[in-house]
Structure formats: C-alpha cells, structure tokens
GUFITOR-179611 format. One record per residue: x, y, z of N, C-alpha, C, O, CB in turn. Coordinates in pm, whole numbers. Glycine has a CB too. Layout:
NODE    n_px    n_py    n_pz   ca_px   ca_py   ca_pz    c_px    c_py    c_pz    o_px    o_py    o_pz   cb_px   cb_py   cb_pz
NODE       X       Y       Z       X       Y       Z       X       Y       Z       X       Y       Z       X       Y       Z
...
end
This chain:
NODE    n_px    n_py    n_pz   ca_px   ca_py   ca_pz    c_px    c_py    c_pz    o_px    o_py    o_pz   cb_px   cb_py   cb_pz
NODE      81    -118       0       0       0       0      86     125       0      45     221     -66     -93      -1     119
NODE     211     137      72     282     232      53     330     243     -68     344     357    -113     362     236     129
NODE     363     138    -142     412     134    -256     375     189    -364     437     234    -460     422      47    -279
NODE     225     179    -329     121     239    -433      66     368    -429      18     427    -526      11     166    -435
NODE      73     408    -321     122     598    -252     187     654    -295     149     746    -367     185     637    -134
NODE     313     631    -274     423     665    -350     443     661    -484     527     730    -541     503     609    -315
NODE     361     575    -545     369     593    -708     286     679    -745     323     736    -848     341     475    -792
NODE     166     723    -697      77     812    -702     114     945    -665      75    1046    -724     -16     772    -637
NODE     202     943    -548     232    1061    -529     312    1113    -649     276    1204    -722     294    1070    -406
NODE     442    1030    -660     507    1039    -790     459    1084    -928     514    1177    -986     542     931    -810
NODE     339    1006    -988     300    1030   -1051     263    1171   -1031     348    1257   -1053     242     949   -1071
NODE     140    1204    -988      92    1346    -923     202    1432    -917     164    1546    -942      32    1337    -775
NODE     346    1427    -890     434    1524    -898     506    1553   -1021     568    1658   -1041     513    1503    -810
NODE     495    1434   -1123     532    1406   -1280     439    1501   -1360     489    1592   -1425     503    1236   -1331
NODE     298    1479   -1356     204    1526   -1395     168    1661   -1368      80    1712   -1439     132    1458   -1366
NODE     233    1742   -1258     233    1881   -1189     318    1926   -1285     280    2000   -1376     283    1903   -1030
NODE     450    1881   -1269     555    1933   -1374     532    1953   -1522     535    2061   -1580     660    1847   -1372
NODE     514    1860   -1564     451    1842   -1704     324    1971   -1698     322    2078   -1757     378    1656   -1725
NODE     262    1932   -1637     146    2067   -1672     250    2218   -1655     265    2299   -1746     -19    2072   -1517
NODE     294    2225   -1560     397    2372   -1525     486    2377   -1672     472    2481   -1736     534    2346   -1354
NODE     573    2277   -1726     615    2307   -1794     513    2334   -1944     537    2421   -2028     711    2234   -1775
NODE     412    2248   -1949     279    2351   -2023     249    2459   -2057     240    2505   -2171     192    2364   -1980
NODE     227    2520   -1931     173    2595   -1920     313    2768   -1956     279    2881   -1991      93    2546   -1779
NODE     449    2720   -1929     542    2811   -1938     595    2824   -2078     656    2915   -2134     641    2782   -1846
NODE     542    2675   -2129     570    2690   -2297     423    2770   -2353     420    2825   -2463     590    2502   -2388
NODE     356    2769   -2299     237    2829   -2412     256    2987   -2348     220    3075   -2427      34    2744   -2394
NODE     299    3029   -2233     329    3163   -2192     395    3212   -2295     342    3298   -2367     404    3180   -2071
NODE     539    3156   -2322     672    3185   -2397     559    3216   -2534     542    3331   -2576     817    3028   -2409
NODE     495    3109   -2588     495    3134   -2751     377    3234   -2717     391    3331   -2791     459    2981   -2878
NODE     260    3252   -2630     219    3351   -2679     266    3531   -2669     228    3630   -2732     113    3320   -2642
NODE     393    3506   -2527     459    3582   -2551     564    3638   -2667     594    3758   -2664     484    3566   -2476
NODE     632    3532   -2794     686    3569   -2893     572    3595   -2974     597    3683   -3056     780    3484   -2938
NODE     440    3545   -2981     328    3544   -3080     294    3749   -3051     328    3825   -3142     164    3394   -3019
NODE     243    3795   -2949     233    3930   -2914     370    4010   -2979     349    4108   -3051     221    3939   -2747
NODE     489    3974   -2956     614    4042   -2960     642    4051   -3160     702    4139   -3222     749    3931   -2850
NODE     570    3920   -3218     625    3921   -3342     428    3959   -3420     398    3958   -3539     736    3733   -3384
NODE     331    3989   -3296     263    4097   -3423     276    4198   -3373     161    4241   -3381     111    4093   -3473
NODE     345    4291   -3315     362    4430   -3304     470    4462   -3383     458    4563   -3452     378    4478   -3171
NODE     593    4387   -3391     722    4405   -3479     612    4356   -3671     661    4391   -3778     901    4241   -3400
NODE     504    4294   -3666     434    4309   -3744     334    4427   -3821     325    4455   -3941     402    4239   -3708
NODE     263    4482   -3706     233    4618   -3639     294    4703   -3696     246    4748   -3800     261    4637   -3508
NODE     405    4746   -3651     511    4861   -3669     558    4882   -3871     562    4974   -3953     680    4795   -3551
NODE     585    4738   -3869     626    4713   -3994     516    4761   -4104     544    4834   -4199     658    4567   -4003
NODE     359    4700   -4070     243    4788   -4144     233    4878   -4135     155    4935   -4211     139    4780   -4135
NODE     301    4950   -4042     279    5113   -4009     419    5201   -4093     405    5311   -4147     287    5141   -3800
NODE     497    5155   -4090     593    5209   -4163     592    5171   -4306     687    5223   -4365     710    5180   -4105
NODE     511    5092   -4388     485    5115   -4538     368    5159   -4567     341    5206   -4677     500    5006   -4616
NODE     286    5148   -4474     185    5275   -4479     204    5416   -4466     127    5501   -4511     104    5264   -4390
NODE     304    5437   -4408     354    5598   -4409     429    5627   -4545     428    5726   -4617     468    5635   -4274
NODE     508    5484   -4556     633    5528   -4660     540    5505   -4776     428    5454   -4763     799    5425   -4663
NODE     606    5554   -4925     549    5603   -5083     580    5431   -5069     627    5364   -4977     654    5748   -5229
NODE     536    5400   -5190     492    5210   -5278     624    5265   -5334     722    5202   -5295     305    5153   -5429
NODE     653    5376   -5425     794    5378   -5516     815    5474   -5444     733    5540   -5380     812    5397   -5686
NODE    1016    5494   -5458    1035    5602   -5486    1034    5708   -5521    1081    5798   -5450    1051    5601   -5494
NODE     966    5738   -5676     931    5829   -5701     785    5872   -5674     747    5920   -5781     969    5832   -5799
NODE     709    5876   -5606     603    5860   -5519     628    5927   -5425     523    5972   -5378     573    5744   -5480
NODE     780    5981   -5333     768    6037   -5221     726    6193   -5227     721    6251   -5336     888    6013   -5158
NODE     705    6242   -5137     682    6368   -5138     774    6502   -5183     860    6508   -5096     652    6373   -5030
NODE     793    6605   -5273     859    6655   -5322     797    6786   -5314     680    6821   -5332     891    6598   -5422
NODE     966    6892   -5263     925    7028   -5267     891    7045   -5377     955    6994   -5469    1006    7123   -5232
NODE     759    7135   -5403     685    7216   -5508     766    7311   -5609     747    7299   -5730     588    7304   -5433
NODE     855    7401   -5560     913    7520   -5588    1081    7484   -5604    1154    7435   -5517     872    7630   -5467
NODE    1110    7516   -5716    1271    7506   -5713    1333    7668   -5773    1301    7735   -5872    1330    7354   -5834
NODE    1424    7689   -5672    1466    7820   -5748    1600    7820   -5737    1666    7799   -5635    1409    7956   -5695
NODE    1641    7847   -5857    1799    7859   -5907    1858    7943   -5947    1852    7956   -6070    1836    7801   -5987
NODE    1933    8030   -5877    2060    8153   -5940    2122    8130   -6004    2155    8013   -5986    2152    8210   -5881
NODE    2166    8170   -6077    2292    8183   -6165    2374    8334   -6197    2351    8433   -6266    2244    8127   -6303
NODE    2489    8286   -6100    2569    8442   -6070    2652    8429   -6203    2659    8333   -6280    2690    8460   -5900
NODE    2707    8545   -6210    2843    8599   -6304    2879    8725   -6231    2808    8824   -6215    2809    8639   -6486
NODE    2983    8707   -6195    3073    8796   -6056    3148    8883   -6165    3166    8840   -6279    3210    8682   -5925
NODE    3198    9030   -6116    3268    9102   -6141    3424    9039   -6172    3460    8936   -6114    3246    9187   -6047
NODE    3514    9110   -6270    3640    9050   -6330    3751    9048   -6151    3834    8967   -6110    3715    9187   -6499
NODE    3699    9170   -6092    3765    9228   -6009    3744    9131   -5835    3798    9160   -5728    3707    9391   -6026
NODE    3644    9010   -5867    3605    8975   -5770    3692    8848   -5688    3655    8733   -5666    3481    8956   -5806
NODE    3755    8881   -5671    3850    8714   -5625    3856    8677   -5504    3909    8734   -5409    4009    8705   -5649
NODE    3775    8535   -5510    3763    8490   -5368    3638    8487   -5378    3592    8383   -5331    3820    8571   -5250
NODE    3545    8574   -5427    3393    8569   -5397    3327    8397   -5410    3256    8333   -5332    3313    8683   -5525
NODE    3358    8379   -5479    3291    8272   -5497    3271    8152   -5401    3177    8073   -5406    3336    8236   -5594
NODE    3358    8150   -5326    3416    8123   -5174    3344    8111   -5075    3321    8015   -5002    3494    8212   -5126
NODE    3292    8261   -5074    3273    8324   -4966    3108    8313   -5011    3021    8306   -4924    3361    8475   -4942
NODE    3083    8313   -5118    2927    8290   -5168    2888    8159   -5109    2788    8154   -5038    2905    8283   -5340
NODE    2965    8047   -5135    2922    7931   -5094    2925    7949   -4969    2819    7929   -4909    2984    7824   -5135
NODE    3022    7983   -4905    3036    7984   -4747    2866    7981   -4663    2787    7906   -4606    3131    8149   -4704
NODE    2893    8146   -4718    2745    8240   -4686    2595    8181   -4758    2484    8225   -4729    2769    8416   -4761
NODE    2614    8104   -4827    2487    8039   -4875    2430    7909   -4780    2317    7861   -4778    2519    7986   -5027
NODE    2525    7878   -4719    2553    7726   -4614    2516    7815   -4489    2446    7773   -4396    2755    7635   -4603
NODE    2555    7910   -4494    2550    7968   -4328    2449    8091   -4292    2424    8122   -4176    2709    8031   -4283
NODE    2393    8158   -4407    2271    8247   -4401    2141    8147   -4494    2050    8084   -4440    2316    8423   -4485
NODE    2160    8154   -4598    2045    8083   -4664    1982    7949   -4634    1861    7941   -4614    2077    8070   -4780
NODE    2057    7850   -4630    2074    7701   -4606    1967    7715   -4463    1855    7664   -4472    2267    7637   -4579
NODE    2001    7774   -4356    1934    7744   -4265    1784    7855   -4235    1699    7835   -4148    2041    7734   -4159
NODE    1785    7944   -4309    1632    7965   -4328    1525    7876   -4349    1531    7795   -4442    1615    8031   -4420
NODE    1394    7881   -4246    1293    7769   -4231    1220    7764   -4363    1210    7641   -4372    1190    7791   -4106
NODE    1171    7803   -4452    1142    7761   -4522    1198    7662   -4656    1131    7606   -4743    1102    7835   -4521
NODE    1352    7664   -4633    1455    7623   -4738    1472    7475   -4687    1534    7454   -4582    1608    7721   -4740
NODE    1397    7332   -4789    1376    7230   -4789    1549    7183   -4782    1608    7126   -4690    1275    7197   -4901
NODE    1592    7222   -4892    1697    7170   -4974    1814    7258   -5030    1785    7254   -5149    1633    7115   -5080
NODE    1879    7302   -5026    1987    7380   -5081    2156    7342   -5122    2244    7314   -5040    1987    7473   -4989
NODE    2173    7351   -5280    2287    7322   -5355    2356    7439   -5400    2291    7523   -5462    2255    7243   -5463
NODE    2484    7461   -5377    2546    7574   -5431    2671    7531   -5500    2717    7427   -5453    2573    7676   -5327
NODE    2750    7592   -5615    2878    7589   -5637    2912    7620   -5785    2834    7677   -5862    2925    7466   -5593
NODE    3061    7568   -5825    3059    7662   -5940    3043    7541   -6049    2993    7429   -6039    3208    7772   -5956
NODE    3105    7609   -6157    3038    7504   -6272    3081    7389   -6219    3136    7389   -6109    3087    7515   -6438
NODE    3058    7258   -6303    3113    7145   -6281    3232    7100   -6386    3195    7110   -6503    3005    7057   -6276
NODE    3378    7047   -6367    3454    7044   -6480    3390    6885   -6571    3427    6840   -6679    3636    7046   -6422
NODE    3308    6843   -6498    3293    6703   -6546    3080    6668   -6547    3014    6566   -6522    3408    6583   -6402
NODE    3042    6808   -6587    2940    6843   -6666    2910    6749   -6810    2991    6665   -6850    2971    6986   -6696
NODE    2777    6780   -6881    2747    6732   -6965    2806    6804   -7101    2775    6914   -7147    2625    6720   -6942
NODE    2921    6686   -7162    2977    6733   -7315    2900    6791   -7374    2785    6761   -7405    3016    6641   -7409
NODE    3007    6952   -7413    2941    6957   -7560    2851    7073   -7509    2876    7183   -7559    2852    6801   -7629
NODE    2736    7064   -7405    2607    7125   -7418    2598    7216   -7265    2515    7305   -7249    2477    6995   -7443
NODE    2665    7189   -7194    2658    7255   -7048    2690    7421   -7031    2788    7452   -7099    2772    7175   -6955
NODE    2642    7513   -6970    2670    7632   -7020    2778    7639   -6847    2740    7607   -6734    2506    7755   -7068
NODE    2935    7703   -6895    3011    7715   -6769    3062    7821   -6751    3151    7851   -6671    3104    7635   -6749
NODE    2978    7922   -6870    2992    8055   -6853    3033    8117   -6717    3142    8172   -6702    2877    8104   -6890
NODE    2940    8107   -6616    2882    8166   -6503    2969    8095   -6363    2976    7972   -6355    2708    8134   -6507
NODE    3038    8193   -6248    3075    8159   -6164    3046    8048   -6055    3119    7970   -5995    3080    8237   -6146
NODE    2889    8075   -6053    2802    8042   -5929    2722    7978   -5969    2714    7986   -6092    2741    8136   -5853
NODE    2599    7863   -5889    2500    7855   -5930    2449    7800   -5774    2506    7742   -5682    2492    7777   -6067
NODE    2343    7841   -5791    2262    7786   -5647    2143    7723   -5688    2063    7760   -5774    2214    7908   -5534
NODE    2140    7611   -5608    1926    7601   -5634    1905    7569   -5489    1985    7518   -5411    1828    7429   -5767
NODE    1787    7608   -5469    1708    7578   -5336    1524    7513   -5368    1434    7544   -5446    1707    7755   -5240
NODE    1537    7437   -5286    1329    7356   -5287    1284    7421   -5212    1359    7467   -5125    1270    7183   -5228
NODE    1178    7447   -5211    1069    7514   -5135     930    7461   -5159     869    7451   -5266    1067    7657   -5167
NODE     886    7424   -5014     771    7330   -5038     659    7388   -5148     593    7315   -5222     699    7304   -4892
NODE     651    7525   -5145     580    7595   -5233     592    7798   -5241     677    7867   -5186     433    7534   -5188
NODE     517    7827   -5295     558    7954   -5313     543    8063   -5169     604    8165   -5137     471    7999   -5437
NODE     471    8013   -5127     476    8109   -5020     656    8092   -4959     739    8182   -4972     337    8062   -4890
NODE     686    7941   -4887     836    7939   -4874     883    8010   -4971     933    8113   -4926     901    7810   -4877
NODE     890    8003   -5087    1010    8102   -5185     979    8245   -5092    1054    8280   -5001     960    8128   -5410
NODE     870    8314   -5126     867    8479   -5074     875    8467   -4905     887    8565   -4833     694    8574   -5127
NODE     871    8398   -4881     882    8433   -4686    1090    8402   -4696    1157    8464   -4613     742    8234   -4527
NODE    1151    8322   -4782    1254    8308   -4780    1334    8464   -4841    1420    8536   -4789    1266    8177   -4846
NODE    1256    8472   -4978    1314    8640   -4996    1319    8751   -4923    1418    8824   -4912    1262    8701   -5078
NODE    1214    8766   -4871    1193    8856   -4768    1253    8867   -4585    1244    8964   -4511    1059    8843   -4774
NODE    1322    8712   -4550    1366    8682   -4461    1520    8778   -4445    1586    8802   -4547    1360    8536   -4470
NODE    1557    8817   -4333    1612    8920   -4318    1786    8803   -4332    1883    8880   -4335    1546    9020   -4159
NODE    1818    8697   -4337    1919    8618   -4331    1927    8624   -4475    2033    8564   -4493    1906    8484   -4256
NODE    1886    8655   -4583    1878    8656   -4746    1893    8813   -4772    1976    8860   -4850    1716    8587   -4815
NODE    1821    8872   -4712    1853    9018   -4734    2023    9040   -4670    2093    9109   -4744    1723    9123   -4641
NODE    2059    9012   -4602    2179    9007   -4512    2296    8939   -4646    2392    9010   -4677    2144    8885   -4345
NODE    2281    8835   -4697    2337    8757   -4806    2366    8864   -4935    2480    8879   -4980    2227    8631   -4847
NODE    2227    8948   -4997    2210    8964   -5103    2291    9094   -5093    2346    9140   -5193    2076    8952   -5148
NODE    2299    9168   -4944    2368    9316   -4895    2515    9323   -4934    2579    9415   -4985    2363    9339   -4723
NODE    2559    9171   -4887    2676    9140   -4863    2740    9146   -4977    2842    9215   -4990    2687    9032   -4803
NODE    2670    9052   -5101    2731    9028   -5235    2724    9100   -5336    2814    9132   -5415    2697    8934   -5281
NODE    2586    9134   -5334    2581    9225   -5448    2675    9316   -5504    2693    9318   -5626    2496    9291   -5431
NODE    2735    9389   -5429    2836    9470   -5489    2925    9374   -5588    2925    9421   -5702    2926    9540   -5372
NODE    2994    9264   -5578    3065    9165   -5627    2980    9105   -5752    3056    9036   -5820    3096    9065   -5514
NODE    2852    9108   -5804    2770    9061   -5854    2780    9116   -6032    2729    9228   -6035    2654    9091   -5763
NODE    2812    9087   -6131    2748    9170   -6268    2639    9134   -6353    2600    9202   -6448    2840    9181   -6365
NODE    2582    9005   -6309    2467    8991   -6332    2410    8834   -6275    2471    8727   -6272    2458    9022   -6476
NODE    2309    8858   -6245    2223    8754   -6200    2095    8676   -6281    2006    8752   -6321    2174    8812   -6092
NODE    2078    8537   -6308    1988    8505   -6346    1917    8426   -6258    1961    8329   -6195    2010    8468   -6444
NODE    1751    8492   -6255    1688    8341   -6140    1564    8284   -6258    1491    8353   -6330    1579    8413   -5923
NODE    1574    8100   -6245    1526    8042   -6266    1406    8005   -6188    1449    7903   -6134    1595    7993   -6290
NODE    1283    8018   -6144    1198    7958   -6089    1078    7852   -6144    1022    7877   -6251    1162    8047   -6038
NODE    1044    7746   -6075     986    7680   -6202     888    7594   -6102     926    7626   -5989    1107    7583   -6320
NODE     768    7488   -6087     740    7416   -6038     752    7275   -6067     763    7233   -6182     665    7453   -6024
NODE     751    7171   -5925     811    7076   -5967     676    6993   -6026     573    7000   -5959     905    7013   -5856
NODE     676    6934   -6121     513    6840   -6122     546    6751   -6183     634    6736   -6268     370    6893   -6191
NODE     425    6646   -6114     423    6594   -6024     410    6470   -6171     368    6523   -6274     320    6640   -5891
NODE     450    6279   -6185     432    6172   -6293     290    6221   -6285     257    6274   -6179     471    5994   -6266
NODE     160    6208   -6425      94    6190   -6451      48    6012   -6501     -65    5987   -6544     104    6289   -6502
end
C-alpha cells in the first residue's frame, strides 16, 4: 500500500511538472506570438507611411535657381558665396533643400553652359516658402553682402510636377 502511494504521489508530482512546464511553454509562444505581431504592427505602419515607389515620395513644389556671373575684379567671392549660402540661406525655415557651387569640370559634353561663376538652387515646399525666404532678413543680409561683387544675376523659378 505504501508502494502504491508513492507511485501516485510520484505520478501526481510528474504530472504537476509536465502541466507547469505547459503551461510556461504556451506563456513563452504567446509571448513571442504578441512580440512578433507588433514588430508586425510597426512594420504595417511604416509602409503605410512610406510612398509604394520612390518616385512617389513627397517633393518640394518650388525650385529656385541663381545663376551668378561675378565682377572681373572679384577674387575669392565665390568662396565666400558658398560659405554664406551654407551659413545664411541654407538654414532659413522655409529652405527644404539647398545646392550651391561653381560650374562642374565634369558636366554634360558639348552642351553645359560654364559661362557663369556660381549657381545655387534651393526647394521650397511651395511659393509662399520662396517669398517668406526672400523677404527673410538672413537673405537680405546675403544679397547686402554680395551684391556689390555681382554683374549679373539670373533666377530660374519653375514648379516641380508631379508623374501623370
């Protein structure tokens, strides 16, 4: 009779375990099951934000591009244009995007115009950014500075639009 107690008890303590360890495996997976649909979650949420293509993403409206030709007498300006374009213009709030510099020696053959010292372009989500950027006293400060150095200026403005 003890014998048979003891196997029962045994058993009963086999059968405890076994259930505990049950019960800690179905914890675990439904704990990776929660953990791998939120990393699921997240993942739907970030190609729902992001464009299907690349060219699909969102793009400043407004592009506007200078094109300097500096005085014979001007040396160094060009320098000091880029400098000041990085350090007054560049960080005006409405200015998405901003490229400055001089021609390129390794431009398109044949057809590239390298007339001109300078060239800048800046994005602007749309036109209001362009005129709140002209009128911004860090551009007036720029345009004070150079102009004298300047013999003529061309601005390009154009909108960007959009694959049909």
């Amino acid at each position: 009779m003890y014998h048979r107690l003891t196997l029962v008890v045994a058993f009963g303590l086999v059968l405890c375990g076994v259930m505990a360890w049950h019960l800690l495996e179905q914890q675990r997976a439904l704990a990776m099951a929660a953990a791998e649909q939120a990393r699921a979650s997240e993942l739907a949420a970030q190609l729902k934000a992001a464009p299907a293509r690349a060219d699909e993403s969102p793009r400043p409206a407004l592009v506007h591009t200078v094109i300097f030709y500096l005085k014979k007498d001007a040396a160094g300006e060009q320098d000091k244009m880029i400098a000041d374009s990085h350090k007054l213009l560049a960080t005006i709030p409405t200015v998405k995007h901003l490229w400055v510099g001089k021609p390129s020696e390794k431009g398109t053959p044949k057809v590239a115009v390298t007339d001109y010292h300078l060239a800048l372009s800046i994005l602007f989500a749309d036109a209001d950014g362009l005129h709140q950027y002209l009128d911004h006293p860090q551009h007036k400060e720029f345009v004070a500075k150079h102009e004298p150095q300047i013999e003529k200026v061309l601005v390009y403005d154009f909108t960007n639009e959009p694959a049909k």
